[in-house]
C-alpha positions as CSV (number, residue, x, y, z in Angstrom):
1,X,13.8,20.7,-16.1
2,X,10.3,20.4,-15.1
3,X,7.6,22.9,-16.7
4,X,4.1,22.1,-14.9
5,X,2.6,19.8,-12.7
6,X,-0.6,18.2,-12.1
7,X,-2.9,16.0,-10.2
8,X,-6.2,14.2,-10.9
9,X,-8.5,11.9,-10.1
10,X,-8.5,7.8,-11.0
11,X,-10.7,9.0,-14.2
12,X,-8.1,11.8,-14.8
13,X,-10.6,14.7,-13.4
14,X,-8.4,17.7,-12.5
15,X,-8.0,18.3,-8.9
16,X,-4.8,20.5,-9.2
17,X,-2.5,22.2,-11.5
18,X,0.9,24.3,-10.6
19,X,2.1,26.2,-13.3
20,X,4.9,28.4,-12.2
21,X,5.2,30.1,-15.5
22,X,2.8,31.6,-18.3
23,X,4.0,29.4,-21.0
24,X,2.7,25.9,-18.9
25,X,-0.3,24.2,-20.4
26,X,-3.2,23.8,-18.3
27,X,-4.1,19.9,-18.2
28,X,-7.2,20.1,-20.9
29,X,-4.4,21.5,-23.1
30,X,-2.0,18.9,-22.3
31,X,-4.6,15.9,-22.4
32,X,-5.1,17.5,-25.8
33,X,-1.8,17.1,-26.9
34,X,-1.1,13.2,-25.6
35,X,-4.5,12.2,-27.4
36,X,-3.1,13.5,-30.7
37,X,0.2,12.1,-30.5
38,X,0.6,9.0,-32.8
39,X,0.3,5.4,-31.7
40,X,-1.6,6.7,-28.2
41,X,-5.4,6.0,-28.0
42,X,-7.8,6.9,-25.6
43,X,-6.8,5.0,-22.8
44,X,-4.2,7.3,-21.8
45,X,-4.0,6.6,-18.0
46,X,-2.1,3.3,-18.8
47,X,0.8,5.0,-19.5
48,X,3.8,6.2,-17.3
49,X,5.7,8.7,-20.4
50,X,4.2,9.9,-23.0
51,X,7.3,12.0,-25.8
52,X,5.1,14.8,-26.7
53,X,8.1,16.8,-28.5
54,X,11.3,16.3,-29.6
55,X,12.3,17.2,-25.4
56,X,9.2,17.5,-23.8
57,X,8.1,14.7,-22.0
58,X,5.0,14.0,-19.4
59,X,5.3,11.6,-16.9
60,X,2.7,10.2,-14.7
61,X,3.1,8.5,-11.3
62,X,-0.5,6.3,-10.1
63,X,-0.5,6.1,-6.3
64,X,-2.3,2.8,-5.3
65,X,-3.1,4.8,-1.7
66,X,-5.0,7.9,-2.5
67,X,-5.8,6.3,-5.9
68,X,-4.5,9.6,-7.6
69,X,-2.6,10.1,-10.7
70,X,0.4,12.8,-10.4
71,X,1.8,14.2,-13.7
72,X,4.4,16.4,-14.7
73,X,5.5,18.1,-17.4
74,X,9.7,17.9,-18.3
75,X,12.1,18.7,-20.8
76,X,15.4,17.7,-21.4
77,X,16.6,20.3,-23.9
78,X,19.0,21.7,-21.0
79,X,20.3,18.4,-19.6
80,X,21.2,17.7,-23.5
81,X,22.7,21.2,-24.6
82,X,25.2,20.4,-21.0
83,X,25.7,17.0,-21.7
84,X,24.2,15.6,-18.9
85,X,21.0,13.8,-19.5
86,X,18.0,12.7,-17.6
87,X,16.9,9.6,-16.3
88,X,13.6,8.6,-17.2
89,X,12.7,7.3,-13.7
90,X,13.5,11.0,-11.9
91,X,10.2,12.0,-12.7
92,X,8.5,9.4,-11.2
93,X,10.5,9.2,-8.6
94,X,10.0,12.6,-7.7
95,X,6.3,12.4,-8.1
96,X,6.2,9.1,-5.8
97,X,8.3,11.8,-2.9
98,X,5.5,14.3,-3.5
99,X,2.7,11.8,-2.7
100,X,4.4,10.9,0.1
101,X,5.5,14.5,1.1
102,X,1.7,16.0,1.2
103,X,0.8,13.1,3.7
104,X,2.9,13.3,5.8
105,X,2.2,17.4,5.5
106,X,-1.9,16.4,6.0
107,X,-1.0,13.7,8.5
108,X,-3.3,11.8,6.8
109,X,-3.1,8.0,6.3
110,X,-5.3,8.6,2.8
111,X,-5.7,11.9,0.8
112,X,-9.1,13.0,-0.6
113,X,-10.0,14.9,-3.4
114,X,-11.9,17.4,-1.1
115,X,-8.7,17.6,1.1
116,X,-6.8,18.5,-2.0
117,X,-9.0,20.9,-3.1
118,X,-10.0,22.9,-0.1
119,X,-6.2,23.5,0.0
120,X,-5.4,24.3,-3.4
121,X,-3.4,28.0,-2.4
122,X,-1.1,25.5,-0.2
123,X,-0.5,23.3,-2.5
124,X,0.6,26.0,-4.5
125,X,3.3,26.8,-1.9
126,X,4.1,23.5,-1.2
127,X,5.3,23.3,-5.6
128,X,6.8,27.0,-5.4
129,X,9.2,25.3,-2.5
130,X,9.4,21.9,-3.7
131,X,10.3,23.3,-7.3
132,X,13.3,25.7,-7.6
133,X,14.1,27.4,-10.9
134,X,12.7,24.0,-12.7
135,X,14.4,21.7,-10.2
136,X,13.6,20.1,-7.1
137,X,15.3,21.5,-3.8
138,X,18.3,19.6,-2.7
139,X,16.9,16.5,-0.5
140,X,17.5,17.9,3.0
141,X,14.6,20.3,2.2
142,X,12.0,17.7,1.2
143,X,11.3,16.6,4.7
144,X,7.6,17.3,5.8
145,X,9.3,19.4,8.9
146,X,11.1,21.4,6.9
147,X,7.9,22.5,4.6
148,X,6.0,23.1,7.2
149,X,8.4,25.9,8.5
150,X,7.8,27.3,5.7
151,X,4.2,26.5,5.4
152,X,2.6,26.2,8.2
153,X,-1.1,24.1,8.8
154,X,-4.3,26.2,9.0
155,X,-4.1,26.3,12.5
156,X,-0.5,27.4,12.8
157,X,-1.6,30.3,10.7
158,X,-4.5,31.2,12.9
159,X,-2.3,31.5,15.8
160,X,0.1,33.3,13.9
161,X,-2.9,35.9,13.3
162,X,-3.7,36.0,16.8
163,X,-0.4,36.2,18.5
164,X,1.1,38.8,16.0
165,X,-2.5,40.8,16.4
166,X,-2.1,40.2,20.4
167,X,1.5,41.4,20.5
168,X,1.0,44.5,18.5
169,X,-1.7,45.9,20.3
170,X,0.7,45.6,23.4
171,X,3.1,47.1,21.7
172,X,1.3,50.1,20.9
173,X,0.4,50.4,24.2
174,X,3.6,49.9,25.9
175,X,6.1,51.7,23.1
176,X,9.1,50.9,25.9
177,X,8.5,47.6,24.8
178,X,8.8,48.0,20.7
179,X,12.6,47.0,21.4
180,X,11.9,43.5,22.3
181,X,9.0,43.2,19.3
182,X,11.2,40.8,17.8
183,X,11.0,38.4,20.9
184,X,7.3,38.4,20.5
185,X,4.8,37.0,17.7
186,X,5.7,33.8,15.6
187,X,8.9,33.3,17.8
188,X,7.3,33.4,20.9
189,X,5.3,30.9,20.7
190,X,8.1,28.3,19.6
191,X,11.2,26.9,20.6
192,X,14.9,27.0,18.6
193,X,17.2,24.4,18.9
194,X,20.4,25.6,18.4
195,X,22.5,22.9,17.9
196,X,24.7,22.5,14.4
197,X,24.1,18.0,15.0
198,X,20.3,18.2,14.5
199,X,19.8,15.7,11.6
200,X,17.6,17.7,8.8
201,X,14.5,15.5,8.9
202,X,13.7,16.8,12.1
203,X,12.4,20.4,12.7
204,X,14.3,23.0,14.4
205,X,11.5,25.1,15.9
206,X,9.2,23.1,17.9
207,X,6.3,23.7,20.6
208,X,7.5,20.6,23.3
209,X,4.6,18.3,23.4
210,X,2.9,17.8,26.6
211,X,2.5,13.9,25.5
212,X,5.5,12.1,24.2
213,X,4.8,9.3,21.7
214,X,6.0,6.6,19.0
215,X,3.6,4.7,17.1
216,X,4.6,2.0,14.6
217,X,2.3,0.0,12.3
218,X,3.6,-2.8,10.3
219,X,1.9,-3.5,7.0
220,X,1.7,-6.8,5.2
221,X,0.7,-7.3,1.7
222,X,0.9,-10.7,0.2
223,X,0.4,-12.6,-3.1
224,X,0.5,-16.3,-4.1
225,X,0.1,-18.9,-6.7
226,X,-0.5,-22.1,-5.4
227,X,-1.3,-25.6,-7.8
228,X,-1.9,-28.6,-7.1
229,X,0.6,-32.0,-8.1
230,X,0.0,-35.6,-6.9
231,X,-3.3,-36.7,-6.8
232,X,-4.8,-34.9,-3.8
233,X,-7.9,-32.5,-5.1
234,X,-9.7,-31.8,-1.5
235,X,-7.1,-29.4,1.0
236,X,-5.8,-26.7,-0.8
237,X,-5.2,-23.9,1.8
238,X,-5.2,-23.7,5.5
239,X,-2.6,-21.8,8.2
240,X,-2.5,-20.8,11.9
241,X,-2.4,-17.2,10.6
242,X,1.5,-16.9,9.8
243,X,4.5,-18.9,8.3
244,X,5.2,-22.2,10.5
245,X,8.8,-22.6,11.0
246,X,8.4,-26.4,10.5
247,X,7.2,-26.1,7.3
248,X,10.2,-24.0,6.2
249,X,12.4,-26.5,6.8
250,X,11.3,-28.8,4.4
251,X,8.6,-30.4,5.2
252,X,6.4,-30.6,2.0
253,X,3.7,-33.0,2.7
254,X,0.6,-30.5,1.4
255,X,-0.5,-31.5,-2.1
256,X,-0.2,-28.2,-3.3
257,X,2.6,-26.9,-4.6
258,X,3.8,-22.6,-4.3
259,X,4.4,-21.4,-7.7
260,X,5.1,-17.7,-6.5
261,X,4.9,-16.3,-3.6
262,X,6.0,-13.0,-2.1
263,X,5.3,-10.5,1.1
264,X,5.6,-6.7,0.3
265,X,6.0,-5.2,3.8
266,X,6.5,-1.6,5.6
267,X,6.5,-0.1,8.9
268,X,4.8,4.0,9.0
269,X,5.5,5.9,11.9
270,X,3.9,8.7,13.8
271,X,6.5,10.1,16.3
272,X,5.8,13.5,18.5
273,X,8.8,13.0,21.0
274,X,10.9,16.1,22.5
275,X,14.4,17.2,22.0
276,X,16.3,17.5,18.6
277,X,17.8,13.7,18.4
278,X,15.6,11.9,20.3
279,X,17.3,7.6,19.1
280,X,14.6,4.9,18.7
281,X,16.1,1.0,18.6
282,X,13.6,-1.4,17.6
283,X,14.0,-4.8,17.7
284,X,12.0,-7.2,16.4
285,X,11.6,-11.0,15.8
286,X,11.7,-11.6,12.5
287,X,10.4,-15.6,12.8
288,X,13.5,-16.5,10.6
289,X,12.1,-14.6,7.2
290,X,14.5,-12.8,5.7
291,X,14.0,-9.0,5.2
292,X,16.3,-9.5,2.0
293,X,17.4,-5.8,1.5
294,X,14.7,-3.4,3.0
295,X,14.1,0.3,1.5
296,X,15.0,2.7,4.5
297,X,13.8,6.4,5.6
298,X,17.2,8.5,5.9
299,X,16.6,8.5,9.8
300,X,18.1,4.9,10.2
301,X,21.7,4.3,10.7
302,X,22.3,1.9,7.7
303,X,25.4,1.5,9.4
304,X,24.3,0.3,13.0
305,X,21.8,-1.9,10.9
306,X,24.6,-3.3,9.1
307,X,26.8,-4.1,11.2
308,X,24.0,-5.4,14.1
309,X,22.4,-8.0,11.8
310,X,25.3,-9.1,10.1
311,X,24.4,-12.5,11.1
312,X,22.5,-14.8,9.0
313,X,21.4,-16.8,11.7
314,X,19.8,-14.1,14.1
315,X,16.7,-14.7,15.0
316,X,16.2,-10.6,16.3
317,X,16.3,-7.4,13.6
318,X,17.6,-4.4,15.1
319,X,17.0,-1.0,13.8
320,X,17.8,2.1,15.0
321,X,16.9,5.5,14.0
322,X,16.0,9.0,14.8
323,X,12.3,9.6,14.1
324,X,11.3,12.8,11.9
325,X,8.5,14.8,13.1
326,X,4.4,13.4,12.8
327,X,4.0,10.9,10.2
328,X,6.6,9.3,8.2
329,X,7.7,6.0,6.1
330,X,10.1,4.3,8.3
331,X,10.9,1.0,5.8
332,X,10.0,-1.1,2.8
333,X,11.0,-4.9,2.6
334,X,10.6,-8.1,0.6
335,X,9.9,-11.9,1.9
336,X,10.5,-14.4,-1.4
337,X,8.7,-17.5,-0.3
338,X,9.1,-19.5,-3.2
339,X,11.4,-21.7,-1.8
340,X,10.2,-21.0,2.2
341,X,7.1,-22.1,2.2
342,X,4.1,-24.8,1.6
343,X,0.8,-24.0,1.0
344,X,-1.1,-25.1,4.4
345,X,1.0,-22.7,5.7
346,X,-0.3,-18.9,5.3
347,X,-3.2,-17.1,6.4
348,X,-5.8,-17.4,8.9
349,X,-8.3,-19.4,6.7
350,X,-8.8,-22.7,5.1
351,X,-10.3,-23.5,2.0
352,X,-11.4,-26.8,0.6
353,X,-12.4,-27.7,-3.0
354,X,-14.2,-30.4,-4.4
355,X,-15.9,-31.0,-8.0
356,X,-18.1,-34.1,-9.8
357,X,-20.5,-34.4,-6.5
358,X,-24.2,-34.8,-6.6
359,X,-26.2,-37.8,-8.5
360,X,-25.0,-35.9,-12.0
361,X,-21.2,-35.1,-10.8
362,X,-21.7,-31.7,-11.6
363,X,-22.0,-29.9,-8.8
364,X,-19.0,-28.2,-6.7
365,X,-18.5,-27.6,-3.1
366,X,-16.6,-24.8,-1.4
367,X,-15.8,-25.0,2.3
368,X,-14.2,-22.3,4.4
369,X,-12.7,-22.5,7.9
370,X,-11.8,-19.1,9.3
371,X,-9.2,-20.5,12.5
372,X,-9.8,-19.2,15.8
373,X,-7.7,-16.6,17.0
374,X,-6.5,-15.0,20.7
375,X,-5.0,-12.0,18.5
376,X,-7.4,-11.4,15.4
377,X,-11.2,-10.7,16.1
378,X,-12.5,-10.6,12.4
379,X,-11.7,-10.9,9.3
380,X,-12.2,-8.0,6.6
381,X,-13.5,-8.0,3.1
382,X,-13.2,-11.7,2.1
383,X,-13.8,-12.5,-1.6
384,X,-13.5,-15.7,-3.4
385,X,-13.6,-15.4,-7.1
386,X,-14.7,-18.8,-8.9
387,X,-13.2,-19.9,-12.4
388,X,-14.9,-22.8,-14.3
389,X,-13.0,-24.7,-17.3
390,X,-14.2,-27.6,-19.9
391,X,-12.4,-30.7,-19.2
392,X,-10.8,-32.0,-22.3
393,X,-11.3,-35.2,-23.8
394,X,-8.6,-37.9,-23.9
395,X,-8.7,-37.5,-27.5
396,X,-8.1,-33.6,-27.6
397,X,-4.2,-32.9,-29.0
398,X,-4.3,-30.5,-26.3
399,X,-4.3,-31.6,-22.8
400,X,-5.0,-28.2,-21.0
401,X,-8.1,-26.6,-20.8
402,X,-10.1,-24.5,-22.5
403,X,-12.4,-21.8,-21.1
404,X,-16.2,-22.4,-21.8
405,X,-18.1,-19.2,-22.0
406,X,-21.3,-20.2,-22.1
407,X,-23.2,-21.3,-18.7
408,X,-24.7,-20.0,-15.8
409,X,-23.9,-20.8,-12.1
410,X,-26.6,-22.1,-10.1
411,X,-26.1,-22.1,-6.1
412,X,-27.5,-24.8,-4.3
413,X,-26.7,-23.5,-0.6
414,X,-25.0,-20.7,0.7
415,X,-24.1,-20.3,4.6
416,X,-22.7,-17.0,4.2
417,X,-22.6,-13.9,2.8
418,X,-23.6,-13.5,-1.1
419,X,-22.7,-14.7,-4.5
420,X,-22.2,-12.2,-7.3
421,X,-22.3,-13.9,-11.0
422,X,-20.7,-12.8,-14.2
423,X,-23.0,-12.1,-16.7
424,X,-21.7,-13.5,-19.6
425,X,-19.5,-15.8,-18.4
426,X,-18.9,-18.7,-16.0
427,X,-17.0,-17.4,-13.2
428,X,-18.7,-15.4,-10.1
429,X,-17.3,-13.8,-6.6
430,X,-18.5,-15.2,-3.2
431,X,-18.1,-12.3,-0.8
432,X,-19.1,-12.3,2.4
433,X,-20.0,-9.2,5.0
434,X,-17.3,-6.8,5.3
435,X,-16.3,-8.2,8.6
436,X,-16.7,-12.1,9.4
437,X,-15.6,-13.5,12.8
438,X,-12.7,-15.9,13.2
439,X,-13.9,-19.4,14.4
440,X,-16.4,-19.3,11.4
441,X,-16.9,-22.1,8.9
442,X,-18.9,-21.2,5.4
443,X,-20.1,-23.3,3.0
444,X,-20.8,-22.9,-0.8
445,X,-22.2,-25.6,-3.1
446,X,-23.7,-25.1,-6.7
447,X,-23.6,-26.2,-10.1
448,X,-23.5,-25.6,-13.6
449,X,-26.3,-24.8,-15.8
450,X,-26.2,-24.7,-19.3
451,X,-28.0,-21.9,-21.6
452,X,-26.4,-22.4,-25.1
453,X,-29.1,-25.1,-25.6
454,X,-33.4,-24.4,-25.2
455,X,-34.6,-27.1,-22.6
456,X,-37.5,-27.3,-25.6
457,X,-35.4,-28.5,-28.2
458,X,-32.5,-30.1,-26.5
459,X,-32.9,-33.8,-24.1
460,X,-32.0,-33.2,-20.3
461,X,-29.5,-36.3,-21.0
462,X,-27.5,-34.1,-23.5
463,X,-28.0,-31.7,-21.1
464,X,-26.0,-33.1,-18.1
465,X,-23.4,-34.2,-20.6
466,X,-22.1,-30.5,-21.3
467,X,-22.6,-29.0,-17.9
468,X,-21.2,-32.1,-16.3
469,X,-17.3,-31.1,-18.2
470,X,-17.4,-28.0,-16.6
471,X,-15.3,-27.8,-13.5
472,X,-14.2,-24.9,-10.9
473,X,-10.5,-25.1,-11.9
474,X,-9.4,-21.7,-9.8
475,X,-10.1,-19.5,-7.1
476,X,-8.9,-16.6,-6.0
477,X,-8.8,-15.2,-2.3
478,X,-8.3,-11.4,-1.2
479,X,-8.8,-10.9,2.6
480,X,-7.3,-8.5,5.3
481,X,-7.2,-8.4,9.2
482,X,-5.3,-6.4,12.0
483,X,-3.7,-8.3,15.3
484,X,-0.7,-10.2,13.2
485,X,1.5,-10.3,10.8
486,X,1.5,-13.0,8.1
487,X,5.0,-13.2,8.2
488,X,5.0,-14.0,12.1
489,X,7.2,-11.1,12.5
490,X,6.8,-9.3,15.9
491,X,7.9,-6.2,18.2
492,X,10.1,-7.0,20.9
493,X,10.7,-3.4,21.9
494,X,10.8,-0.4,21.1
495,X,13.1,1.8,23.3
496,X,13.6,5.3,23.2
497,X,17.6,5.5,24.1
498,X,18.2,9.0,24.0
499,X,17.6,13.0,23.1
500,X,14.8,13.4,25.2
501,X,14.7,16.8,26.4
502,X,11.6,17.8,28.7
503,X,10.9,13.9,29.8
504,X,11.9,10.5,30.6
505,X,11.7,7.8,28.8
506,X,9.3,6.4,30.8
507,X,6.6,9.0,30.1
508,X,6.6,8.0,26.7
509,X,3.8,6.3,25.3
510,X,5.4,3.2,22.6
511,X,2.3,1.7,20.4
512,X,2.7,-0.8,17.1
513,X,-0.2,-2.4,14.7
514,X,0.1,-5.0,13.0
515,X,-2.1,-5.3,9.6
516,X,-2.1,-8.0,7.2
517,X,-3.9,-8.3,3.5
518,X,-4.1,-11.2,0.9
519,X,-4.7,-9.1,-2.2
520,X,-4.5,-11.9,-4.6
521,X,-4.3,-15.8,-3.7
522,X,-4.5,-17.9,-6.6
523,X,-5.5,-22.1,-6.3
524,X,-4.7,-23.7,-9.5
525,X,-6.4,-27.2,-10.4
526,X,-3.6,-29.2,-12.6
């Protein structure tokens, strides 16, 4: 049963609270309470469940999106006295369907605190449907469509005002017409479809749209742990901007090897398209990943997509659905590449790597070679975090490394963008502007300097003996771009079959995006 709910800010600053009853705690009562339970310290935002009574739990759900933290209050005393129980993930399941629900219910691709709070009374509506008597509503009223029926947007209330206000004054003027009253208002301005087969994600009163449409973006988010075997220390990471086939197949002739790799993908939709069943089929070329078991909205037929990609050797995915209304989350999948790929093999850019240069050997040289592209334009936001290591000595039990603390990095020449150090330590981010044009090539070469010793007491050759055992041992790369997907995957079509009720299929605008974002590649030296 759930008690109260609640949603704040990354520092846990309350934005809202629903409390259906007068017996929920406000959040500063309940932050209270999970500080002074035992074995919790301050840092309470690193939790998911906190047991603040012998039933009561609180559960909190972090949404990487909006960067908002959703929390609810539960107890299980009920589930227990029936014999039923509760899983521990239903909360945060249900509060990851509540993130999704309100944008979808905004239309927005990203909420904002000043979105959330300018609309506080409808959130409150939005929880008094969402909750019933302690428990959510079945799942065929969870649907954006079907909230907003209930709920309408601030400009579907104005016109509500204005119409009602409109069709009263004729009715006082005409009182032969109070008889058809009913016809007029809130159900004159929109259209029922009577039809038992309407699928519940869809709505069933509608205002037909003037433009028909279907827009599909595709979203790629990838991380990878590359390291390097053999003896080759220069290439460590170059790509035409998506998985080759070739190199899939075997061929492992980089000298880097993948230690991890995986692509988190998903498709969102924004469909405004006539008629109560209107079918989509999309088919797309998958470039021989495999989608292993993707996540899917309740509009596709898990069926059709069953039985149409049956295959293991088809090169085409085919899935079929019937859109919801506005914005939604058509699918989630997973591409494992530890076994599909080699490291030359993924992303737009190339990076090189080499250490012991200059008359010393200790300075370091970075090269970057952002490919050319027909399809991408730019790349976004590209950061290259540096991490320098001690070498050991052959005479060390240990034949790792060891981290050296003290030092300072000292950049010789810089092509592009800026460098950022650590203070403290010896690692530092090269990032460059927030957009840099494909076809680019950047260079970054530095050293080491050493600040445990005073240049007054200490001799410059005992100098270059320390900072010359420092290498750069790792880097790690975050970039994004739109025109491709890393995965090579691709739309064939996108076909609107059916259910179409005021226009062809023709008059239908079809749009996809692509977007694809490195959030963390790691390059190991051995």
């Amino acid at each position: 049963m759930y008690l109260s709910f609640y949603i704040t800010d990354s520092r846990n600053g309350l934005i809202f609270q629903y409390l259906p009853s007068a017996n929920a705690p406000t959040f500063s009562d309940l932050w209270v309470k999970m500080k002074s339970v035992e074995n919790v310290d301050s840092d309470i935002s690193s939790f998911y469940e906190i047991k603040i009574g012998k039933y009561l739990n609180v559960s909190r759900y972090h949404s990487n999106v909006n960067n908002l933290n959703y929390w609810c209050l539960s107890s299980k005393e009920n589930d227990i006295s029936n014999g039923s129980g509760t899983n521990r993930i239903e909360p945060l399941v249900l509060l990851e369907n509540i993130d999704t629900i309100l944008m979808e219910y905004f239309n927005k691709d990203q909420l904002t605190v000043k979105k959330l709070t300018n609309n506080s009374d409808r959130l409150t509506m939005i929880f008094n449907y969402i909750i019933d008597d302690g428990e959510p509503q079945l799942s065929g009223n969870l649907y954006s469509n079907k909230i907003k029926e209930v709920i309408p947007l601030q400009n579907d209330f104005t016109k509500i005002i204005h119409s009602t206000a409109k069709n009263l004054s004729n009715a006082v003027a005409n009182s032969s017409q109070k008889k058809d009253l009913r016809y007029h208002g809130v159900m004159s301005s929109n259209t029922t479809i009577m039809d038992d087969n309407a699928v519940p994600w869809r709505t069933t009163k509608f205002t037909p749209y003037s433009k028909e449409e279907i827009y599909l973006d595709f979203k790629e988010k990838v991380k990878l742990v590359f390291q390097k075997h053999g003896n080759g220390k220069r290439r460590i990471f170059s790509s035409n901007g998506y998985i080759n086939n070739e190199l899939k197949s075997g061929n492992r002739s980089s000298r880097m090897r993948l230690v991890h790799g995986s692509i988190y993908g998903s498709i969102e939709g924004h469909s405004l398209l006539n008629g109560n069943m209107p079918t989509i089929e999309l088919n797309l070329n998958n470039n021989g990943s495999n989608l292993g078991i993707p996540r899917f909205h309740n509009c596709v037929n898990i069926e059709d997509y069953i039985v149409d990609n049956e295959d293991p050797n088809l090169l085409n995915t085919k899935i079929k659905f019937i859109p919801p209304d506005g914005k939604f989350h058509l699918m989630d999948y997973n591409i494992n590449l530890q076994n599909d790929m080699s490291s030359n093999d993924m992303g737009l850019i190339s990076i090189n790597f080499e250490n012991n240069l200059g008359l010393n050997d200790d300075e370091f040289e970075i090269t970057v070679n952002i490919n050319g592209s027909s399809k991408v334009s730019k790349i976004k936001n590209l950061v290259i975090d540096l991490r320098f290591f001690e070498k050991m000595n052959n005479n060390d039990d240990n034949d790792s490394s060891v981290e050296l603390p003290q030092g300072k990095i000292k950049i010789l020449r810089n092509t592009h963008g800026r460098f950022s150090h650590d203070v403290g330590a010896v690692t530092g981010s090269w990032i460059f502007d927030v957009s840099t044009p494909t076809g680019t090539i950047a260079v970054l070469r530095g050293c080491i300097e050493d600040v445990s010793v005073s240049k007054d007491t200490e001799s410059q050759e005992s100098k270059t003996k320390s900072v010359g055992s420092m290498i750069l041992q790792a880097l790690n790369v975050k970039y994004e771009y739109e025109g491709q997907l890393i995965s090579g995957i691709k739309v064939n079509s996108i076909d609107v079959s059916k259910g179409l009720r005021s226009s062809t299929t023709s008059n239908v605008f079809k749009g996809f995006k692509y977007i694809s974002e490195m959030i963390d590649c790691e390059l190991r030296e051995c």
